[in-house]
C-alpha positions in Angstrom: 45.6 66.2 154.0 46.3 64.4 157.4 47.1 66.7 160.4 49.7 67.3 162.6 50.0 65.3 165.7 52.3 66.5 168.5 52.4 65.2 171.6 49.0 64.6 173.8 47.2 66.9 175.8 44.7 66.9 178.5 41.5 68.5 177.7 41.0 72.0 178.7 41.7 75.2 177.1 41.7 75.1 173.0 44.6 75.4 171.6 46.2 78.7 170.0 47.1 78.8 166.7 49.1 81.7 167.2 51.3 79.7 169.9 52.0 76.9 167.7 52.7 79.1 164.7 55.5 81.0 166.2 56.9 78.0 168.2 57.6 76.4 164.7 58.9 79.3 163.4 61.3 79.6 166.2 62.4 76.5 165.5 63.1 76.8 162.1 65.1 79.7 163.3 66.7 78.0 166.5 67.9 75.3 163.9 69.9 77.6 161.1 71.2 79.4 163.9 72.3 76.6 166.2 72.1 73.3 164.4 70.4 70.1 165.3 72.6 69.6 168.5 72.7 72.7 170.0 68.5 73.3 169.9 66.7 73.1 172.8 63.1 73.2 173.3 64.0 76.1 176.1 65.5 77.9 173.4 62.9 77.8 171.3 60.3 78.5 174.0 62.0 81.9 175.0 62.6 82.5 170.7 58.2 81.9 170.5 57.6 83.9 173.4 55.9 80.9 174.9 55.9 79.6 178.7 58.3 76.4 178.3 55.4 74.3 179.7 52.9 75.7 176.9 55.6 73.9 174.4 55.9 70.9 176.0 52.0 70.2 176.4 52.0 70.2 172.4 55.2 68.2 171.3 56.9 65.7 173.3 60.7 66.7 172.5 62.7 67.6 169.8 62.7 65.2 167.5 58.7 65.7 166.8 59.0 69.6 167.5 61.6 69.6 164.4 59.7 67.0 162.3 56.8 69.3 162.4 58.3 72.2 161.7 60.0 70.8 158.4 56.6 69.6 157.5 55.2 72.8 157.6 57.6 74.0 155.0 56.4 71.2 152.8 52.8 71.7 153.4 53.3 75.3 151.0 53.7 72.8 148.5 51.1 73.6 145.7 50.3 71.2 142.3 50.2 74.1 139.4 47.2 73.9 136.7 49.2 74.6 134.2 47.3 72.4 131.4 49.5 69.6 130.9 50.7 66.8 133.5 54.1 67.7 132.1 53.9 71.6 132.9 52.0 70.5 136.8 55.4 68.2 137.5 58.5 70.4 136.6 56.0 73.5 138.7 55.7 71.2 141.9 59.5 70.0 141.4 60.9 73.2 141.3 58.4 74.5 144.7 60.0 71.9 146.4 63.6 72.1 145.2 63.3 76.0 146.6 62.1 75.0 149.8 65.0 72.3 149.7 67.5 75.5 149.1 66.1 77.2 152.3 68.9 76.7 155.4 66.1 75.3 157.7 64.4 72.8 155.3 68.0 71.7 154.6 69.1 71.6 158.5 65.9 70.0 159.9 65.5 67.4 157.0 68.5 65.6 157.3 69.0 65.6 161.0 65.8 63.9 161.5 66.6 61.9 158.8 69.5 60.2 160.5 68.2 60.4 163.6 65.7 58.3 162.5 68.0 55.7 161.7 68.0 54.8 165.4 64.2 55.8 165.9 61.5 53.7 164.6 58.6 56.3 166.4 60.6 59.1 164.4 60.8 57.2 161.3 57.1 57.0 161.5 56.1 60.4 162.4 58.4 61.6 159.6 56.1 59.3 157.0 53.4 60.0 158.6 53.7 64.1 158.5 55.7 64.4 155.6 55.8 61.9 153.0 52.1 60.9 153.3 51.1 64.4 153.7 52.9 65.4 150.3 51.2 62.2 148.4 48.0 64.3 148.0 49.9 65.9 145.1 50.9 62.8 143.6 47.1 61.8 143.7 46.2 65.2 142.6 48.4 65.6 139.5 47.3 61.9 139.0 44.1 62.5 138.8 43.7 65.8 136.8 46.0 63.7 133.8 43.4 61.0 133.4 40.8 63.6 133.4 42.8 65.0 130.5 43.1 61.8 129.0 47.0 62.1 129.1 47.0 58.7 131.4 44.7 56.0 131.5 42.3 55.4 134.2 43.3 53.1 137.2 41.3 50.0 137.3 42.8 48.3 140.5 42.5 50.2 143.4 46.0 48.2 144.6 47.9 48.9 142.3 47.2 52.3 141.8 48.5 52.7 145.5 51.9 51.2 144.7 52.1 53.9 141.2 51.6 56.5 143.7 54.0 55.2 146.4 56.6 54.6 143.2 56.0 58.0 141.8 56.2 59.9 145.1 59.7 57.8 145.9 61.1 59.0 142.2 60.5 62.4 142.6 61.2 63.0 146.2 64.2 60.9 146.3 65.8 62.6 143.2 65.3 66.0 144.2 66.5 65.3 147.8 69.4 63.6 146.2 70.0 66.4 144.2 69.9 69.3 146.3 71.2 67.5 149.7 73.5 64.9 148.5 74.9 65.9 145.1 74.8 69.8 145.6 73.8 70.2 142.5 70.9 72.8 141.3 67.7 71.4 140.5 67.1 74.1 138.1 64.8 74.0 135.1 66.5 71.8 132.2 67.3 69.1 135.1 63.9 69.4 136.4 62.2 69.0 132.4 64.6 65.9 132.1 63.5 64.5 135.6 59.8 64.6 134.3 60.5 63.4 130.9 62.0 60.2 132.7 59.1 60.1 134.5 56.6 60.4 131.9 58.2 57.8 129.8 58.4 55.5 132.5 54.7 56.4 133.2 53.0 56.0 129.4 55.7 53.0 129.2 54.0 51.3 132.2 50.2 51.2 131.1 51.2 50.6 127.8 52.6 47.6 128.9 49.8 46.8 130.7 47.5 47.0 127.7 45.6 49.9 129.4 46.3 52.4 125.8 
């Protein structure tokens, strides 16, 4: 899993946990209470019960405070072992549809989201603390399956990349659709027909490709 990467800092004295815990918590907070436009990082600062210069030594301003706070949420993603792939996709799906429910994960994903649109550094630091972040389930679940034998074993190191690129844009992009766009609940018989989709396309794929 890649780690976080606020702002840099000069050398000196180590970092507390502690400190950055409750500043992303405070912003989680700051943004359900306030929304995207009214946060500040002095508000959050006084919500942490941090010195407004210990906040700004770790992120540079609020579009990478907020991106890391949403990427916490995502990072209590977990990949069930629940014996099938099947079973290990609608578990993960529905994790991150509830986290997708939660007023902060809701509030800080779609305003970075279009404030990326006129940020390329922001569209980066949101792929690079979210969406590759999140790919270690894709691998994961990837990888438990072929041990199973429910999917063949990858044989070009390429194009298993893309697969994994193509199946973390399915999934992610449905949900998100779902739950942000649509407003509709990701609940269990939506989430069972996501991962048949998916599994179709996925056994469809390799038998195309004369791999079963």
């Amino acid at each position: 899993m890649q780690s976080r990467s606020p702002a840099p800092r000069a050398t000196g004295r180590p970092r507390s946990a502690a400190a950055d815990t409750a500043i992303l918590a405070a912003t989680r907070a700051a943004l359900v209470e306030l929304g995207w436009s009214k946060l500040t990082l002095g508000d959050v600062a006084t919500r942490a019960g941090v010195a407004k210069t210990t906040l700004y030594r770790r992120w540079a301003g609020k579009n990478e405070l907020v991106v890391d706070a949403v990427a916490e949420l995502f990072d209590e993603l977990e990949l069930p072992d629940s014996g099938t792939l099947a079973a290990d996709i609608e578990g993960v799906v529905l994790q991150f549809a509830a986290i997708l429910a939660r007023p902060e994960a809701q509030s800080g994903l779609m305003a970075v989201i279009s404030e990326s649109t006129r940020d390329d550094a922001l569209r980066g630091r949101i792929r690079e603390s979210i969406v590759e972040r999140q790919k270690r389930l894709v691998l994961e679940g990837r990888s438990r399956a072929q041990s199973r034998g429910e999917l063949p074993p990858e044989t070009d190191p390429l194009e298993a990349a893309r697969t994994a690129d193509l199946i973390f844009d399915i999934v992610a992009g449905s949900v998100v659709h779902r739950c942000l766009v649509s407003s509709k609940p990701a609940d269990a018989a939506w989430v069972r027909s996501l991962t048949r989709v998916l599994l179709l396309g996925l056994r469809g794929a390799a038998e195309a490709d004369g791999a079963v």
